[in-house]
N, C-alpha and C positions, 0 to 999 in steps of 0.2 A: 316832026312831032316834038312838043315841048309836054314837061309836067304839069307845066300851070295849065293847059288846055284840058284839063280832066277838074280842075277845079272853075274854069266858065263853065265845062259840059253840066257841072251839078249846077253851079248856078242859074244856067237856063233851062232844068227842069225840075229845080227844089227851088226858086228866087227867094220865097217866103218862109223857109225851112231855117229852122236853128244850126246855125256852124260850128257857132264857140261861144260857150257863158265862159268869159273871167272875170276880175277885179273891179270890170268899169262896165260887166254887164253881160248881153246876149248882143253879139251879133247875126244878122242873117247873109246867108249864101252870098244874095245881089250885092248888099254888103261889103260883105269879104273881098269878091271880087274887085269892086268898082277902088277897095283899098291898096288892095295888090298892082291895082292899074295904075293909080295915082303913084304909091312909093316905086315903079318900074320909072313912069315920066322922071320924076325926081332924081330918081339915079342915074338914069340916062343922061337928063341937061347935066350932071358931074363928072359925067365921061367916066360911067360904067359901060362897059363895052363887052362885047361878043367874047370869048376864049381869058378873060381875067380870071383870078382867082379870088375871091372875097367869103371873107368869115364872116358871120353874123354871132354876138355874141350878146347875151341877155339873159331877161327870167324868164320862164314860160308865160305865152301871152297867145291873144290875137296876133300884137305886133309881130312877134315873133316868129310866128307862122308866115304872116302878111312879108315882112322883108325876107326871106328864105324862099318863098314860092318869085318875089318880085327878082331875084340878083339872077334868078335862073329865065325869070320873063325878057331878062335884057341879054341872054344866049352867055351869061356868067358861069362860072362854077359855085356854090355857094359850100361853104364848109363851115358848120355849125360848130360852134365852139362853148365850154361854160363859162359862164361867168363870175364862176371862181378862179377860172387858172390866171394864175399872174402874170406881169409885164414880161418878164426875163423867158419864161415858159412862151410867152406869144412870140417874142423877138427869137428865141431856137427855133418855131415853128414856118415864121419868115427868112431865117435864115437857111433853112432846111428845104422850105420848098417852093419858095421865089412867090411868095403868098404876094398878090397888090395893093390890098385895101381889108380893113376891118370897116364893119357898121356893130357900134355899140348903144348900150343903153344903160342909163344913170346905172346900173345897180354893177357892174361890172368891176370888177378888181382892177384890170389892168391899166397903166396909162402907156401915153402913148407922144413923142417928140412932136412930130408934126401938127399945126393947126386945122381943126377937122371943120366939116361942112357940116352944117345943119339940119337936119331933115326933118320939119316942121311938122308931126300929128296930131290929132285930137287926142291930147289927154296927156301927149308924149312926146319927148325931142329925142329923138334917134343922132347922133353924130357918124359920122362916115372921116376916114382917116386913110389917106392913100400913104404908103410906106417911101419913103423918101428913093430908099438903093431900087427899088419894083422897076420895072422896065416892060413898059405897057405893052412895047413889041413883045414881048417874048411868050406865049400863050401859055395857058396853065394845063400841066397836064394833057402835054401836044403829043406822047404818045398813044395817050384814047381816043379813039372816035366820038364825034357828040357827050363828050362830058360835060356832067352837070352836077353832081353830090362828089364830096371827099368825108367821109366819116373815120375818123382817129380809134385807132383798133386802140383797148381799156391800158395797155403797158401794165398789166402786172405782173412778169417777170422780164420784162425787155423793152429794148425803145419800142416806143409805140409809132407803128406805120398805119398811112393815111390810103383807105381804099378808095377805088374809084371807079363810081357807077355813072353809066351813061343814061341818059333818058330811056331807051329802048330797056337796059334794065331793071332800070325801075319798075316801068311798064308792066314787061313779066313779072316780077316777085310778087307785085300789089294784086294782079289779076292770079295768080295761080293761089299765095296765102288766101284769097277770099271765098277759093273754091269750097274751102271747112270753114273759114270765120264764118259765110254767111251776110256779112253786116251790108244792111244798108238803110235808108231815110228814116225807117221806126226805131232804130238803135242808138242809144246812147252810152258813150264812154265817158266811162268817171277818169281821168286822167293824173297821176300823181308823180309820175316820172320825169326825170329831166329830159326836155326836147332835146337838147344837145347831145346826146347819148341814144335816142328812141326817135325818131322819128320817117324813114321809109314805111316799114312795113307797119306803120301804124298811122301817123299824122298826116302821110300823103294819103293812105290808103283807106282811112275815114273819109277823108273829105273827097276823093276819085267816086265814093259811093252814098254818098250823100249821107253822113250821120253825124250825129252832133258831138262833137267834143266839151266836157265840161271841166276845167281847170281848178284842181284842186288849191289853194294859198297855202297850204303846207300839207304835209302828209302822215298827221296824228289821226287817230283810227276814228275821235270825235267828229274831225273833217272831213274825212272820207265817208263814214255813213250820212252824216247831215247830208251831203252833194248826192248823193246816191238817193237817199230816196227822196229831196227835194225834186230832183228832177228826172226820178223813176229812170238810172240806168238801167242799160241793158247788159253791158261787162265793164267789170273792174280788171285792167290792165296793171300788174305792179310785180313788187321784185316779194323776197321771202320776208325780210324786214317789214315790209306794210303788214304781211299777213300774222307774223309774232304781233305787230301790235294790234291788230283789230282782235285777236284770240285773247289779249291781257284788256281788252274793255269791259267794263262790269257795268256797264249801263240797260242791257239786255234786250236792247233793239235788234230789229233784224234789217234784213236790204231782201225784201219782197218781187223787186222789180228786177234782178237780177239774173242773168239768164249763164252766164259763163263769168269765172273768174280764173281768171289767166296766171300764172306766175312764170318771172321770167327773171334775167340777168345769172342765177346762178341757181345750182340744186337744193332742195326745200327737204325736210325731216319726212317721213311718211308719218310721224307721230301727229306734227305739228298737222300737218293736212288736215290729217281725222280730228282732230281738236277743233280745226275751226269750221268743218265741214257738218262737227255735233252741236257749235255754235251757231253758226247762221242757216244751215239748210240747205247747201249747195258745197257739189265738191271742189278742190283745188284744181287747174288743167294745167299741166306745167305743161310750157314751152321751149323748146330748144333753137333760140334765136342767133343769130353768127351773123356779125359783119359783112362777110364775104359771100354771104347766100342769100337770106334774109333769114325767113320762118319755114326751114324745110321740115318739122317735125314737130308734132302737136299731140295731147294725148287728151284729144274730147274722148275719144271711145271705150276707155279703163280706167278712168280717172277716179270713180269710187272704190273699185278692185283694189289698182297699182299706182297710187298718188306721186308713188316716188319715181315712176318711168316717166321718162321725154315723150313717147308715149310713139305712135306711127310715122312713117313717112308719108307728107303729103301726097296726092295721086302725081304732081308734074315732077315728084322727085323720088330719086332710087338713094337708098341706105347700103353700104356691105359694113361688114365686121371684118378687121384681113389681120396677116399677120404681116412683121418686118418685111418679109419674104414678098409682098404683094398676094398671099393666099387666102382665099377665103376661107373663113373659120365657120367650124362647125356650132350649133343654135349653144344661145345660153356659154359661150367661150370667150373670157377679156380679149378683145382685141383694138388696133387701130378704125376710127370711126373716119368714115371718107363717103362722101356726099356727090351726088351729080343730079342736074336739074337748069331750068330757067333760072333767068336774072345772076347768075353769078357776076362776081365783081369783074370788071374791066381791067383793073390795073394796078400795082400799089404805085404810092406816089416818089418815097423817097428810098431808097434808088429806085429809079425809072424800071417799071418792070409791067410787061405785059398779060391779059389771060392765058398767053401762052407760053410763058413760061411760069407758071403759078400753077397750073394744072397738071395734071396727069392723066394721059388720056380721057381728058373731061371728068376726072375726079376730082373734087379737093378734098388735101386730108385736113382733117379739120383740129388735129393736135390731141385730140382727146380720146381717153381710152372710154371702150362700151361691148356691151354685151347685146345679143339679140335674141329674142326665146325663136319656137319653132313658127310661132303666129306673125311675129314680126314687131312684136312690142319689145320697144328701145331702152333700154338705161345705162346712163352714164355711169363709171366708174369713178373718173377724175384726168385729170390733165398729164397725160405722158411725161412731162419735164418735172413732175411736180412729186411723182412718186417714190415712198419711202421703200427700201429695201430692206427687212430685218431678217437676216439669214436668211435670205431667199423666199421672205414670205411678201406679199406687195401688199403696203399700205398706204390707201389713197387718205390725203389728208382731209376732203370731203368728208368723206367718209365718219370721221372721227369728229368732223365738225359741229357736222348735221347732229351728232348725241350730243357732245357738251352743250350745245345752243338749244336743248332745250329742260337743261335744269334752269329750276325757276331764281338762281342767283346769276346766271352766266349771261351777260349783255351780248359779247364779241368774243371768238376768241380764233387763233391762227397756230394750227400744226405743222410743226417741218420736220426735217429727220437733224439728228447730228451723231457724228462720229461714235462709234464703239471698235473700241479692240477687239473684242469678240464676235458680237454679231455683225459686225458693219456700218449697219445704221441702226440706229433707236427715235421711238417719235419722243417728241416734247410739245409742247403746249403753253401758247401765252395767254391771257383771260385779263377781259377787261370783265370787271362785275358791277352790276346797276349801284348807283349810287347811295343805296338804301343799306347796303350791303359792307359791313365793317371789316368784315372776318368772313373766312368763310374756310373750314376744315380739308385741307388737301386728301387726308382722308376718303372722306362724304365723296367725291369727288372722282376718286378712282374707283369706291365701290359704284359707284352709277354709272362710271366707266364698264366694270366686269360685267353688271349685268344685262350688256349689250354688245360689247365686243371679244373679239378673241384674247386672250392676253399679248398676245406679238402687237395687236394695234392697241392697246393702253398708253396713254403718256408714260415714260418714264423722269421724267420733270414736267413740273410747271411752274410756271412762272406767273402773278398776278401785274399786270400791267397797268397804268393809267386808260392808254389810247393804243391803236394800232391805223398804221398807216395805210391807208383806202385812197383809190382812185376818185376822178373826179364823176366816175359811175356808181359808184359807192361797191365797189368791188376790193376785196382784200388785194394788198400789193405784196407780194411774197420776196422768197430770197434768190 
């Protein structure tokens, strides 16, 4: 079994059906496919081969899609990469993990020594670039069985390691996550996310069940409504950032055709929720999506209630709450968040390490601290390495975020703890502020602080910043 074989199976029962509107249009299924088959030959006569490892690096597209389903049709590994990260970033990442070949496209930062081959499409020239030192014997990721994806866990507070999922993987996540998504051939996703960072449990698992993807050109809240209801979505898939800005639109349209709005990459305000859920008509569902699992944990069922929970564990997956000690904690108690279920990752890549030593008794712990009430509805805390300590009280930097992010001067902003001779640690606070915004009263600031948080989690500094440093997922990179 291959993954591309889930995208002929739609194709020979949707041929006619809508795959993907982008820049250069609508494609259909037969389409897509008959694309996928072509850029596979291609790659093939260039001596793409069975157990290589190749990146695909580009903007969200058809093509995109098309050569990532096509390097895995030639029995390849395909590891999607952005096409923001630079040359020196690609060359650690070959050098790190004996990568064979990039396939790029014009819009790409990185260059690259070697002279690349051409890969001829309509509308597009894909180049293909085999790494000089690669050593075509040597297979990629010969630990896993049947590998096929490497997705780069976000590094934001460590190197970032390359997971690895085999077909059969896949397989499970996409059939168990669809058991609640639901989606198939009358569904349309408005899509705004980068592929390189999102696509298992979404861009295969659209297209395994036949529904349309529609590719947003940028992800300003103008564009995203126009897409939505031009082409009467069914879910908007996005992170918290899309939903701040569709909530600051004052154009006063709605998205009628909308059935579920997803949010995912990190935790969202309960504020902001109800803000945009009194704007458009439909509530937030935040998602608790992980690399290493896919989508075990969704909150269609409370989502009006409890906007700010991760929300259930899917039916094919088990949640606990534990403590250091490996104990389960009693309902509503912070503890260690640890996962078991289908499709878990196969392997990481660099150092060599297998499911089984990654697990724990078919757990993974997933790094993050959460709570669980007596029903079984989830909410994150924040990130185990990330929490502040202020005499003994725990302060998740989340936490603190979620309120600054949504005064109406606050763009971005990033809590960490530092040093006190007394308490231990103390938080502090850097803020970028919207451009419009000259000044802005440190004051004002703290008191919108107080009447939301405990005094122990209040900034005791802040700092006003240009920028802050973000992943190529657009996730804060911490210290």
């Amino acid at each position: 079994m291959k993954i591309p074989d889930f995208l002929y199976q739609s194709a020979r029962r949707w041929p006619n059906n809508t795959a993907v509107v982008d820049e250069w249009g609508m494609v259909k299924y037969a389409e897509l496919e008959a694309l996928v088959r072509q850029i596979a030959a291609n790659l093939k006569a260039l001596d793409i081969a069975p157990h290589l490892g190749v990146a695909v690096m580009g903007k969200n597209s058809r093509y995109f899609i098309a050569q990532c389903f096509a390097v895995m049709e030639c029995g390849a590994v395909v590891i999607p990469l952005s096409n923001e990260i630079t040359t020196d970033e690609v060359h650690e990442i070959v050098k790190t993990t004996g990568l064979h070949a990039i396939l790029a496209d014009h819009t790409s930062k990185a260059h690259f020594d070697s002279t690349p081959d051409i890969i001829k499409l309509t509308y597009q020239d894909w180049r293909l670039f085999f790494f000089n030192n690669a050593n075509k014997r040597t297979p990629f990721a010969a630990h896993v069985k049947n590998p096929a994806f490497v997705r780069f866990t976000s590094g934001t507070t460590s190197t970032s390691k390359g997971a690895i999922l085999s077909h059969e993987s896949i397989a499970e996540r996409t059939e168990s996550a669809n058991q609640v998504l639901q989606l198939g051939p009358a569904d349309t996703i408005t899509w705004v996310l980068s592929m390189a960072y999102h696509f298992v449990v979404t861009i295969i698992l659209y297209l395994r069940y036949g529904s349309s993807i529609v590719i947003c050109k940028n992800f300003m809240a103008d564009t995203i409504i126009e897409n939505t209801n031009r082409h009467k979505a069914t879910l908007l898939y996005c992170s918290p950032l899309h939903i701040r800005l569709l909530i600051n639109d004052q154009s006063g349209r709605k998205m009628p055709s909308l059935k579920h709005v997803i949010s995912t990459s990190v935790s969202i305000a309960r504020a902001q929720c109800q803000t945009f859920s009194n704007r458009f008509n439909i509530p937030v569902s935040q998602a608790y999506g992980i690399i290493e699992i896919g989508l075990p944990i969704l909150n269609f069922k409370k989502n009006k209630e409890h906007p700010d929970a991760i929300g259930y564990a899917l039916p094919d997956y088990q949640a606990q709450i534990i403590d250091d000690q490996g104990n389960v904690l009693p309902s509503e108690k912070t503890g260690n968040l640890v996962i078991r279920g289908p499709g878990m990752l196969d392997g990481y890549l660099d150092p060599p390490c297998g499911r089984e030593g990654i697990l724990r008794n078919s757990w993974f712990h997933t790094g993050d601290l959460a709570s669980m009430d007596i029903d079984g509805l989830i909410r994150i805390a924040g990130r185990k390495k990330n929490m502040i300590n202020v005499a003994g009280n725990k302060v998740f930097p989340e936490e603190v975020e979620a309120v600054l992010n949504q005064h109406p001067a606050v763009k971005l902003c990033r809590i960490s703890g530092y040093m006190h001779s007394l308490l231990g640690e103390c938080v502090q606070a850097e803020i970028v502020l919207y451009n419009d915004e000259k000044k802005l009263d440190i004051e004002e600031l703290i008191t919108f602080c107080r009447n939301c948080l405990s005094p122990y989690k209040i900034p005791q500094k802040i700092n006003f910043v240009e920028s802050l440093p973000m992943t190529y997922s657009q996730k804060l990179i911490r210290y």
